[in-house]
C-alpha positions as a LaTeX table, in Angstrom:
\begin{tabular}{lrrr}
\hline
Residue & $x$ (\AA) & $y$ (\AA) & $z$ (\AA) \\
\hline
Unk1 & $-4.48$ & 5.95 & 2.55 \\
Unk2 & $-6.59$ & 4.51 & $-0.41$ \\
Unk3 & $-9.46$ & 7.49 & $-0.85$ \\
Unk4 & $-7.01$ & 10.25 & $-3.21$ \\
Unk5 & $-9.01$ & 14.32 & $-2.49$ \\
Unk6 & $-10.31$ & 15.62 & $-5.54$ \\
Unk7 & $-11.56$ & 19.11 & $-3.19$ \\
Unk8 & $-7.37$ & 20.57 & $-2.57$ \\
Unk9 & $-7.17$ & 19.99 & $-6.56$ \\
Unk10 & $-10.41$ & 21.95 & $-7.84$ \\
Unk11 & $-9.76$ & 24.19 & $-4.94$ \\
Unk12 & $-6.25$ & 24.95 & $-5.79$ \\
Unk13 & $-6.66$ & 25.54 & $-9.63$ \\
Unk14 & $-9.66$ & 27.39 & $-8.84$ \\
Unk15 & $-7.19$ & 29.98 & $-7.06$ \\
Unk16 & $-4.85$ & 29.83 & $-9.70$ \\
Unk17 & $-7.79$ & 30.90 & $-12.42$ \\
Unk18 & $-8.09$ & 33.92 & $-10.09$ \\
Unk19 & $-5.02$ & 35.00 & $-9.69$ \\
Unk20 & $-4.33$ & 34.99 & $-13.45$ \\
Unk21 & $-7.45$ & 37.41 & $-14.10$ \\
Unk22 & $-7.39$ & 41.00 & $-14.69$ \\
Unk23 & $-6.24$ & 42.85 & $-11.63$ \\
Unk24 & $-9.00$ & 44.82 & $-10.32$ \\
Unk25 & $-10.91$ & 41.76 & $-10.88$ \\
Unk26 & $-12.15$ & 39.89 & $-7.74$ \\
Unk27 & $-10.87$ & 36.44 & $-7.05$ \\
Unk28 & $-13.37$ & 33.42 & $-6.69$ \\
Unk29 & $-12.21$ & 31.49 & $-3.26$ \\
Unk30 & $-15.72$ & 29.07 & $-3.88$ \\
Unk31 & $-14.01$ & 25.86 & $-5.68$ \\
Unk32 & $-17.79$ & 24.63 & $-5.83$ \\
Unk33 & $-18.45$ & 27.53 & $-8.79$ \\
Unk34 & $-15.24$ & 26.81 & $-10.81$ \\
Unk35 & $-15.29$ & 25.78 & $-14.31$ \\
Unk36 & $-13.74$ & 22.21 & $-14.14$ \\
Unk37 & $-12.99$ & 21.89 & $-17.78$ \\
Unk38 & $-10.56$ & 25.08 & $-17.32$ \\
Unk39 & $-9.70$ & 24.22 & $-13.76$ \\
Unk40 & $-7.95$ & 21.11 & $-14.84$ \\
Unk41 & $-6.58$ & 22.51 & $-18.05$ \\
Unk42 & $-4.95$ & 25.22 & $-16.19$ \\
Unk43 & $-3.21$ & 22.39 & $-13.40$ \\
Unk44 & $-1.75$ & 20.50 & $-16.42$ \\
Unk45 & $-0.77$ & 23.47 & $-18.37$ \\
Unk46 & 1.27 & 24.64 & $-15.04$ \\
Unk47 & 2.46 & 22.46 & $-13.02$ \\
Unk48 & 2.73 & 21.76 & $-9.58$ \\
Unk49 & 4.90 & 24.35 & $-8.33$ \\
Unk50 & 2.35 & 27.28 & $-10.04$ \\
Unk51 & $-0.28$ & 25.86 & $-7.66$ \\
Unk52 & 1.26 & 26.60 & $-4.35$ \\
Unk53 & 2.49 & 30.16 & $-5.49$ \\
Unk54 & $-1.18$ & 31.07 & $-6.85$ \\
Unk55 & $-2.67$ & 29.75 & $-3.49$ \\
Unk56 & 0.35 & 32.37 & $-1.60$ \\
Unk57 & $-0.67$ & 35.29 & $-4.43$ \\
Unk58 & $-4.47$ & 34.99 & $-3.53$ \\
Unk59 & $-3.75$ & 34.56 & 0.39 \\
Unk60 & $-1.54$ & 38.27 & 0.12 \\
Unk61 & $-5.47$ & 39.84 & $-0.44$ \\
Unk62 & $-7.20$ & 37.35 & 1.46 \\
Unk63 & $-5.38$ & 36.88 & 4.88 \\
Unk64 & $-8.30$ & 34.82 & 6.82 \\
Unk65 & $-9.96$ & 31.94 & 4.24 \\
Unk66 & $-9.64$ & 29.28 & 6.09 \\
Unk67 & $-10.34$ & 26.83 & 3.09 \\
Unk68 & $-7.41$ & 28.60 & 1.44 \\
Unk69 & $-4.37$ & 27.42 & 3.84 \\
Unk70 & $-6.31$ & 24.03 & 4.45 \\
Unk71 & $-5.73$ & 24.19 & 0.42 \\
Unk72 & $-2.31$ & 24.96 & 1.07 \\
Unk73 & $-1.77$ & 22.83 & 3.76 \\
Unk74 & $-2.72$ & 19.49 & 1.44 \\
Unk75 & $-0.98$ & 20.64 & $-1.00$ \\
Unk76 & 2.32 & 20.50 & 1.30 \\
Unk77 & 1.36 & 17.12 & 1.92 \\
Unk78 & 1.62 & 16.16 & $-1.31$ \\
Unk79 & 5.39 & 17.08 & $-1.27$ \\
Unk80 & 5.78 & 15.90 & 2.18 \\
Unk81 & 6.90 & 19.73 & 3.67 \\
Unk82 & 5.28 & 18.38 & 6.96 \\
Unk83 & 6.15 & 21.62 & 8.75 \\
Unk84 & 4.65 & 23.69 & 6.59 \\
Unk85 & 1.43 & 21.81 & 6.25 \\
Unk86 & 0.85 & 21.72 & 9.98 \\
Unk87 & 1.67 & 25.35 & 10.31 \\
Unk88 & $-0.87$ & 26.12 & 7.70 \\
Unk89 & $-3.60$ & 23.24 & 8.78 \\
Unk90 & $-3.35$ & 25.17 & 12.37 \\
Unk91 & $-4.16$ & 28.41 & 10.99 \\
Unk92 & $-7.24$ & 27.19 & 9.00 \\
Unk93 & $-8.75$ & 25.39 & 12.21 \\
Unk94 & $-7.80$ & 28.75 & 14.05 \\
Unk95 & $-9.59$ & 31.11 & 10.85 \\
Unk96 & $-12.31$ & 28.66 & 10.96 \\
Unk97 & $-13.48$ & 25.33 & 12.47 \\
Unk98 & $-16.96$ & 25.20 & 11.29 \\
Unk99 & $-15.35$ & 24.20 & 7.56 \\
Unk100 & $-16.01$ & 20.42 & 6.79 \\
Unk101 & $-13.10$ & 20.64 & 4.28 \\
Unk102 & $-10.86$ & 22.46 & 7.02 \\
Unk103 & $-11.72$ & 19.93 & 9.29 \\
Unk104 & $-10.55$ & 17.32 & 6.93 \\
Unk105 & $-7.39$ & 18.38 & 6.13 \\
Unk106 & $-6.53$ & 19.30 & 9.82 \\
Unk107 & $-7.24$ & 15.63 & 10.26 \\
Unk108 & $-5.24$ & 14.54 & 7.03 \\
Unk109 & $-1.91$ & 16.41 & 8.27 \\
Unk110 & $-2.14$ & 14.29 & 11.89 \\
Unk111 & $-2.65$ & 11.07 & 10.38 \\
Unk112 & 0.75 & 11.83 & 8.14 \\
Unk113 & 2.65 & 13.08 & 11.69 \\
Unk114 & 1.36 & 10.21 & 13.60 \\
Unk115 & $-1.11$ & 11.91 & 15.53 \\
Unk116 & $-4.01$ & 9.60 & 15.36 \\
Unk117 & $-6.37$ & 11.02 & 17.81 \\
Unk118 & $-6.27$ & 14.64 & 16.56 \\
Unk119 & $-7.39$ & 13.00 & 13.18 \\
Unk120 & $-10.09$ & 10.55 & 14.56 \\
Unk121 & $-11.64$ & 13.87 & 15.92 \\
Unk122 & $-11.03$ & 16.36 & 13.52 \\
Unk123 & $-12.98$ & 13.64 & 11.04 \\
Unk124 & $-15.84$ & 12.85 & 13.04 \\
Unk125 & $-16.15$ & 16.78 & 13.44 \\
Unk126 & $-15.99$ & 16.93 & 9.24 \\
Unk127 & $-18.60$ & 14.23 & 9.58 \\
Unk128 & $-20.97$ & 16.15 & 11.49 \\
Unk129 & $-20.40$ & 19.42 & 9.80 \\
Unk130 & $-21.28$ & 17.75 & 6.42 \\
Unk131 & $-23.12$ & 14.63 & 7.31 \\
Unk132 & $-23.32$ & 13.39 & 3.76 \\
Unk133 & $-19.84$ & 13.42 & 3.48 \\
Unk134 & $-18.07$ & 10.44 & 2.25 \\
Unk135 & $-14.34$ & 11.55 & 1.93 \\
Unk136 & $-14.13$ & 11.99 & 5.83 \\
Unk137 & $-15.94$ & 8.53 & 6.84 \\
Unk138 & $-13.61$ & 6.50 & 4.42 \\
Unk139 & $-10.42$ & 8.15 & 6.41 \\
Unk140 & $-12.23$ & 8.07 & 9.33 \\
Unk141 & $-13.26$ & 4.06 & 8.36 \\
Unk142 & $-9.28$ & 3.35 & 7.20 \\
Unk143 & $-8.06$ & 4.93 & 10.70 \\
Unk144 & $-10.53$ & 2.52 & 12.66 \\
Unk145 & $-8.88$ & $-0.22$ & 10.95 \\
Unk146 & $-5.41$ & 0.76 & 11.16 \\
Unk147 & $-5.89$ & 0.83 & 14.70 \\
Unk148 & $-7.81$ & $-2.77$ & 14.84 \\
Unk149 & $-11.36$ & $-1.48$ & 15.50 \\
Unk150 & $-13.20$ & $-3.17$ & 12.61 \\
Unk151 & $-16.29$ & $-3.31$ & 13.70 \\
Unk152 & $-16.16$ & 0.55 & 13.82 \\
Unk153 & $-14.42$ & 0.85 & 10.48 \\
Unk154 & $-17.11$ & $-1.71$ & 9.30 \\
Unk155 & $-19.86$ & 0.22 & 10.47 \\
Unk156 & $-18.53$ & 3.50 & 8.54 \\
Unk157 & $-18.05$ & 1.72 & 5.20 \\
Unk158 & $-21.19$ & 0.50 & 5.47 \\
Unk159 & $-22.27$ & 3.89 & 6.09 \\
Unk160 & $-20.29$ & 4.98 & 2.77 \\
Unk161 & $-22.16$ & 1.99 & 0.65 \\
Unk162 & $-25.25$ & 3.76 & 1.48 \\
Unk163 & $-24.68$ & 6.83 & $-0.42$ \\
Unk164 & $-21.99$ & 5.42 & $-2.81$ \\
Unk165 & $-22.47$ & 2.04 & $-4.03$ \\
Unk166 & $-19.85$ & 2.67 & $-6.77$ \\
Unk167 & $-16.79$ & 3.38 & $-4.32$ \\
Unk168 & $-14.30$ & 0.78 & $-4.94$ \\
Unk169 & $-12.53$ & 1.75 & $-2.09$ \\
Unk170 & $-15.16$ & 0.62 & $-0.03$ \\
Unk171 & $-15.96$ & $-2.29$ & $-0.98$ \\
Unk172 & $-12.00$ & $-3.37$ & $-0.58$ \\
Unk173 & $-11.84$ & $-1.92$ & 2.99 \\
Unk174 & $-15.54$ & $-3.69$ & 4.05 \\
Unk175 & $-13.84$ & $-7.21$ & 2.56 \\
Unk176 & $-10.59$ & $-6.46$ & 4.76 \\
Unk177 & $-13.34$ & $-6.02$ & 7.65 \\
Unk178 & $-14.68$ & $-8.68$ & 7.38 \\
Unk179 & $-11.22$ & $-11.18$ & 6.89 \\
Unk180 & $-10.64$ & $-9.49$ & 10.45 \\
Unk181 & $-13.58$ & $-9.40$ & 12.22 \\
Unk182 & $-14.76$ & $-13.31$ & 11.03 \\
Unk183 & $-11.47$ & $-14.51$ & 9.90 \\
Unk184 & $-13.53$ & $-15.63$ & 6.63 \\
Unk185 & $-12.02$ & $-14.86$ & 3.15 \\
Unk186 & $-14.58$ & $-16.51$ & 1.48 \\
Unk187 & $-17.01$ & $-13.86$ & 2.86 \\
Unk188 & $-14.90$ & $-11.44$ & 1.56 \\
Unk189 & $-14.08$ & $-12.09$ & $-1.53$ \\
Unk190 & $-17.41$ & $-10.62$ & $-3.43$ \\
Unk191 & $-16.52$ & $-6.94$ & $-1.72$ \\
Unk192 & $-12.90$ & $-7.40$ & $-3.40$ \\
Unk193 & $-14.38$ & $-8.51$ & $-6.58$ \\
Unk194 & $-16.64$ & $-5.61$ & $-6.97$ \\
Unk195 & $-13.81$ & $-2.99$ & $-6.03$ \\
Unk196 & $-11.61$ & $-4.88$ & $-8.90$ \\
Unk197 & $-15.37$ & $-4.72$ & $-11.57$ \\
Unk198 & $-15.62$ & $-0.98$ & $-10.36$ \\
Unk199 & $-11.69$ & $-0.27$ & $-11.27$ \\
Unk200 & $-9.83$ & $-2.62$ & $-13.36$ \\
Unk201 & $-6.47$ & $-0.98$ & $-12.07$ \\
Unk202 & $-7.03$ & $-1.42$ & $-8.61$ \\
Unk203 & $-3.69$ & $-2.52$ & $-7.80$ \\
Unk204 & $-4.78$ & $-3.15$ & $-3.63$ \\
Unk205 & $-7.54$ & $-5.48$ & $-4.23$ \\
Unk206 & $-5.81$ & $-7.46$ & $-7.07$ \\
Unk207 & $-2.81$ & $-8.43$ & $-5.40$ \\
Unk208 & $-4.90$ & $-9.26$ & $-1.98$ \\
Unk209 & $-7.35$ & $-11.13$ & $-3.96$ \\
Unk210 & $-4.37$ & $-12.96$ & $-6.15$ \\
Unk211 & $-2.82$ & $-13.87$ & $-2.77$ \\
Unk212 & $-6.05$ & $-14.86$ & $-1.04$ \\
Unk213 & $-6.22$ & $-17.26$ & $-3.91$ \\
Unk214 & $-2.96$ & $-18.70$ & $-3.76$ \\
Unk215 & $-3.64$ & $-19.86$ & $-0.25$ \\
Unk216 & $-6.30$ & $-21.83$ & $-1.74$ \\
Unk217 & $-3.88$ & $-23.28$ & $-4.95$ \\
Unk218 & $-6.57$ & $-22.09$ & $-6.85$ \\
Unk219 & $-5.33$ & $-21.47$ & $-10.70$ \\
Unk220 & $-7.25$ & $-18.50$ & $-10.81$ \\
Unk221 & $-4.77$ & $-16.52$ & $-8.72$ \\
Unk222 & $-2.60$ & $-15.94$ & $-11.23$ \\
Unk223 & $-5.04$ & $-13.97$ & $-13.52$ \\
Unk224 & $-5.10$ & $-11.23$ & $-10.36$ \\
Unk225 & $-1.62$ & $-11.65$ & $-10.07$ \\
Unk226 & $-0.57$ & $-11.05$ & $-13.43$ \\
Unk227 & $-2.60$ & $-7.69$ & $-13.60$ \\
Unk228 & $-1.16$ & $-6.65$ & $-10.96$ \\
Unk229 & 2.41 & $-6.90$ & $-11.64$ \\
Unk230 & 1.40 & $-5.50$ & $-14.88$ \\
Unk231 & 0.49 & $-2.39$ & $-13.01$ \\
Unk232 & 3.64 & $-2.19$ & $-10.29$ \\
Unk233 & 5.86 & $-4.37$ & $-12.08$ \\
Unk234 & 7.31 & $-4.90$ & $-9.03$ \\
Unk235 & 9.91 & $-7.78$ & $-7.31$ \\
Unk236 & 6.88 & $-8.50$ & $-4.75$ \\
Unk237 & 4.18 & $-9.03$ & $-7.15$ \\
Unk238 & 6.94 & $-11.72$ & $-9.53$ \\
Unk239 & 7.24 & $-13.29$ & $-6.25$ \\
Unk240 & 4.44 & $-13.63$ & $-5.46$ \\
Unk241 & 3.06 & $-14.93$ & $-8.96$ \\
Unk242 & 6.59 & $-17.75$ & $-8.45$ \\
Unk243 & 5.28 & $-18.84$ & $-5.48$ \\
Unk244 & 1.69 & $-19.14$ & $-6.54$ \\
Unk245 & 3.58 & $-21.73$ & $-9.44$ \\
Unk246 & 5.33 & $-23.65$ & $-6.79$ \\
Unk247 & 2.31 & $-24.12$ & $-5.22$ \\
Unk248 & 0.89 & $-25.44$ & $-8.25$ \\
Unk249 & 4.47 & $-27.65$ & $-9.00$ \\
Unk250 & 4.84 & $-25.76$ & $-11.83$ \\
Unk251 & 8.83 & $-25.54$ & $-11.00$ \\
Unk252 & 9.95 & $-23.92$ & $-14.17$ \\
Unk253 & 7.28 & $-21.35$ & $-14.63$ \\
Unk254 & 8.11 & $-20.34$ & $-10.60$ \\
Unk255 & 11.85 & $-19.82$ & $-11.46$ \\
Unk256 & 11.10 & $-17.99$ & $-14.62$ \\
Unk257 & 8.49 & $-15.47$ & $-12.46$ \\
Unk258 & 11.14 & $-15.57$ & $-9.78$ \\
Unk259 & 14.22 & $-14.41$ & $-11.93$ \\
Unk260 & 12.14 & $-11.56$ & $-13.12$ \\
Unk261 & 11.77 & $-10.60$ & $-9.26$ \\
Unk262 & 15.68 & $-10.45$ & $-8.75$ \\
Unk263 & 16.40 & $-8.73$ & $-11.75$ \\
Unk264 & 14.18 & $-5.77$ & $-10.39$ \\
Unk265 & 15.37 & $-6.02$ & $-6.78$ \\
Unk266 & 18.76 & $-8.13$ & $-7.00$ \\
Unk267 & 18.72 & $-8.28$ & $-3.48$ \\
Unk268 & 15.72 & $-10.53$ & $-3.02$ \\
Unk269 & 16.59 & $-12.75$ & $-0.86$ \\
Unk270 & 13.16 & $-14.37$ & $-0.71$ \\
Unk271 & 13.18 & $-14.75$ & $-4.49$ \\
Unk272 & 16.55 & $-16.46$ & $-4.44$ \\
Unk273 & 15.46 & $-18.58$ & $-1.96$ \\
Unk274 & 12.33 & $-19.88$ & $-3.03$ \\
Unk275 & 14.52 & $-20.35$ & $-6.55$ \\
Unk276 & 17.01 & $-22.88$ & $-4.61$ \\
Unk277 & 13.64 & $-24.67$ & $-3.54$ \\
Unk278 & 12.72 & $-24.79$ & $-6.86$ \\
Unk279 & 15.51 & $-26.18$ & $-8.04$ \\
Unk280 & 15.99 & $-28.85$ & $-5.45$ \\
Unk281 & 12.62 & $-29.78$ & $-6.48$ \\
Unk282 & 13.60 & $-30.28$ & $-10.17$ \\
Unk283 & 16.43 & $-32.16$ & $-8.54$ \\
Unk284 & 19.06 & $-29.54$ & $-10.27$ \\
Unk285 & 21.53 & $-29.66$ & $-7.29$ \\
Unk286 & 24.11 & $-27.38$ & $-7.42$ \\
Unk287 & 21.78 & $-24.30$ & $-9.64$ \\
Unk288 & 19.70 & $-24.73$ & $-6.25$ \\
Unk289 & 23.32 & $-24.72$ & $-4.33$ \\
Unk290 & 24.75 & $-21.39$ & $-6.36$ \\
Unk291 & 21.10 & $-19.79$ & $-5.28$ \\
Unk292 & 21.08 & $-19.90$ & $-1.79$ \\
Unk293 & 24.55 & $-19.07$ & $-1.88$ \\
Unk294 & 23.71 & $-16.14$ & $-3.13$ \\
Unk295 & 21.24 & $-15.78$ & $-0.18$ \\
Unk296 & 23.73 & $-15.80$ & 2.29 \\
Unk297 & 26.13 & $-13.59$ & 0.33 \\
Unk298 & 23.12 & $-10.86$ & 0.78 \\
Unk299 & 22.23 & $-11.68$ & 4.40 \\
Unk300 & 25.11 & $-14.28$ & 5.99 \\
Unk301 & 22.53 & $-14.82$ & 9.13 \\
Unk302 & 19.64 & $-16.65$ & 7.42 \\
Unk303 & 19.28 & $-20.33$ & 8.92 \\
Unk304 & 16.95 & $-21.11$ & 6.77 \\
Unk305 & 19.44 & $-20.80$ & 3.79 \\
Unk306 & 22.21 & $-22.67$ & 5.75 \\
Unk307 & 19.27 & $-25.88$ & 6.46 \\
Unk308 & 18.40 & $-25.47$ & 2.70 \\
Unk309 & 21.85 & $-25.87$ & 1.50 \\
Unk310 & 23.11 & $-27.81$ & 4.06 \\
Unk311 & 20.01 & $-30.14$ & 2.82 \\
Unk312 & 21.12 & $-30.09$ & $-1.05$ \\
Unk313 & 24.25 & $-31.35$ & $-0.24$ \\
Unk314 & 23.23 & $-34.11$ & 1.59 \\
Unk315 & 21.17 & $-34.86$ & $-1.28$ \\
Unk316 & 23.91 & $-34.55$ & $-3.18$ \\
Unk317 & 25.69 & $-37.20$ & $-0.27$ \\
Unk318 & 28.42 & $-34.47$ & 0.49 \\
Unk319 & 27.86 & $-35.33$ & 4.10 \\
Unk320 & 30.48 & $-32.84$ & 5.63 \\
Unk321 & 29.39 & $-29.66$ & 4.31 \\
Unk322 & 26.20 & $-31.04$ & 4.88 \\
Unk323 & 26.99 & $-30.73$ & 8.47 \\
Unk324 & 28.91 & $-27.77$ & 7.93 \\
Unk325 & 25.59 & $-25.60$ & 6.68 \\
Unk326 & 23.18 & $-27.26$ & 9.37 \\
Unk327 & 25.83 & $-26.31$ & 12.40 \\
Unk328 & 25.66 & $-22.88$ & 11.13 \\
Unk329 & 21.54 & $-22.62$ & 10.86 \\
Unk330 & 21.91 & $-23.73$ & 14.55 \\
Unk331 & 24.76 & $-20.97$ & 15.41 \\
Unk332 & 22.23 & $-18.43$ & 14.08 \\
Unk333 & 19.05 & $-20.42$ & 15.69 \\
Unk334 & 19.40 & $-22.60$ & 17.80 \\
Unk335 & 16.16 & $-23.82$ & 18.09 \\
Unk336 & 15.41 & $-24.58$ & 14.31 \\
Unk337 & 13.75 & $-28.21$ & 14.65 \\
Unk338 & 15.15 & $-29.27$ & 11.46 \\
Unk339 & 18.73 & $-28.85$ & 11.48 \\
Unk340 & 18.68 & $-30.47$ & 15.19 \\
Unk341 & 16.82 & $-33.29$ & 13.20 \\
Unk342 & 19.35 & $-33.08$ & 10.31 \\
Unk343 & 22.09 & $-33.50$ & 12.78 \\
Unk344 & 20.85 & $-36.74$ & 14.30 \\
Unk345 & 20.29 & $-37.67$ & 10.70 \\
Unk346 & 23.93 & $-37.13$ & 9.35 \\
Unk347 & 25.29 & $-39.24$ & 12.56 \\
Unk348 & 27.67 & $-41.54$ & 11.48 \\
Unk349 & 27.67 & $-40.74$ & 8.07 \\
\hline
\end{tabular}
């Protein structure tokens, strides 16, 4: 999910300042009247594991707040101990359902385990609880569109932008509402824009907005693009930036993006391919030959890397393997229009 809780973090190290006081002093369970300066030094100066065990060491005197396991319970999600953060999210909801923050995590550990519906209810109950509550919609407004209700998820961001016209998050999910409910990018673009203007590191909005672009061969792609493979550094965002430059015929800058892409995942097949296209393009024959070979020595049933090469070497007039390499794109699919049409072709040759 995009929206990251800041309550389970202030609520947590709030714990932790009271289980490090003196002993007969009484621990403060209200996160709203911890220091936040010394909350957050106390979480860095610890760790992670020191948060769950100060949450258990104030729960031994103080068996029934709710907003305590609920605390506990998101912070099992952070490790993924699903068990143990549905055990703990049920006892909260048991302790006490009238907790907005409760109410929210109950609905935070479903969504993880796949139960949808619990969480679509346990969020609209958060919403009603604390109708000013923003956290809640957002989930509540990423749920509706997981499930392909954007009008409903639009309606909720909306809601959101009402009280929050600086949530970046917002404006990104009410652009990807309106792509889907309209089918209009250009509509959309100023709501990704303004997530990117509110945070420059917003690694969601720049890739969608880089890609968005591409579609378009608009130049300006590769500005979004760039930043965001700054940020992930990642074989998917090279790709990405070498197919934007084959778009654009820039051949040489594609490969160069491209081989940065299969030196992070060496068994990117995509990136290998769309290398062999470049190549063919620059009408260097067998560097585009030796690249989807290496295509087919990751996945052997990939027709499209069989038409490619059998294509290259009937470039190259090698008319036999030619044949060779579109007879196998048919073995694997036998209803790929161009190595049919390839076949007629190479008749008689």
């Amino acid at each position: 999910m995009f929206i990251q809780l800041n309550k389970i973090l202030l609520f947590a190290a709030a714990l932790m300042v009271a289980s490090c006081s003196e002993p007969n002093s009484k621990p403060n369970a209200d996160a709203s009247t911890a220091d936040t300066t010394d909350v957050f030094d106390i979480q860095k100066e610890l760790g992670k594991d020191r948060i769950i065990d100060s949450i258990n060491g104030y729960l031994e005197k103080n068996a029934t707040d709710a907003n305590a396991f609920a605390a506990r319970a998101q912070r099992h999600l952070t490790f993924r101990n699903l068990s143990q953060a549905l055990n703990d999210a049920e006892l909260a909801i048991t302790i006490d359902s009238t907790s907005a923050f409760v109410q929210e995590v109950v609905g935070d550990v479903h969504y993880i385990t796949n139960r949808t519906r619990i969480s679509k209810q346990s969020w609209e109950r958060c919403i009603a609880l604390e109708p000013e509550n923003i956290s809640c919609r957002m989930k509540l407004a990423e749920l509706y569109n997981a499930i392909e209700e954007y009008r409903k998820s639009l309606r909720l961001v909306n809601e959101v932008l009402d009280r929050d016209k600086t949530n970046p998050a917002a404006y990104f999910l009410k652009g990807l509402n309106i792509v889907y409910v309209s089918n209009d990018t250009v509509q959309a673009l100023p709501y990704i824009q303004r997530a990117i203007e509110l945070d420059e590191q917003y690694f969601e909005a720049l890739d969608l907005l880089g890609v968005w672009l591409t579609q378009r061969k608009d130049p300006l792609a590769l500005a979004y693009l760039n930043r965001a493979a700054n940020i992930a550094n990642s074989a998917s965002s090279y790709y990405k930036i070498g197919f934007l430059h084959k778009e654009l015929n820039q051949f040489e800058l594609a490969i160069e993006a491209l081989d940065k892409a299969v030196q992070i995942n060496p068994n990117d097949v995509e990136s290998y391919y769309l290398m062999g296209y470049c190549y063919v393009e620059l009408e260097e024959y067998d560097a585009a030959i030796a690249k989807f070979d290496k295509c087919l020595s990751i996945r052997e049933m990939n027709h499209r890397a069989y038409y490619a090469r059998g294509y290259t070497y009937e470039l190259l007039e090698n008319y036999p393997q030619a044949r060779i390499d579109f007879g196998s794109a048919l073995k694997y699919n036998p209803d790929h229009e161009p190595s049919k049409a390839a076949m007629r072709r190479l008749q008689g040759k």
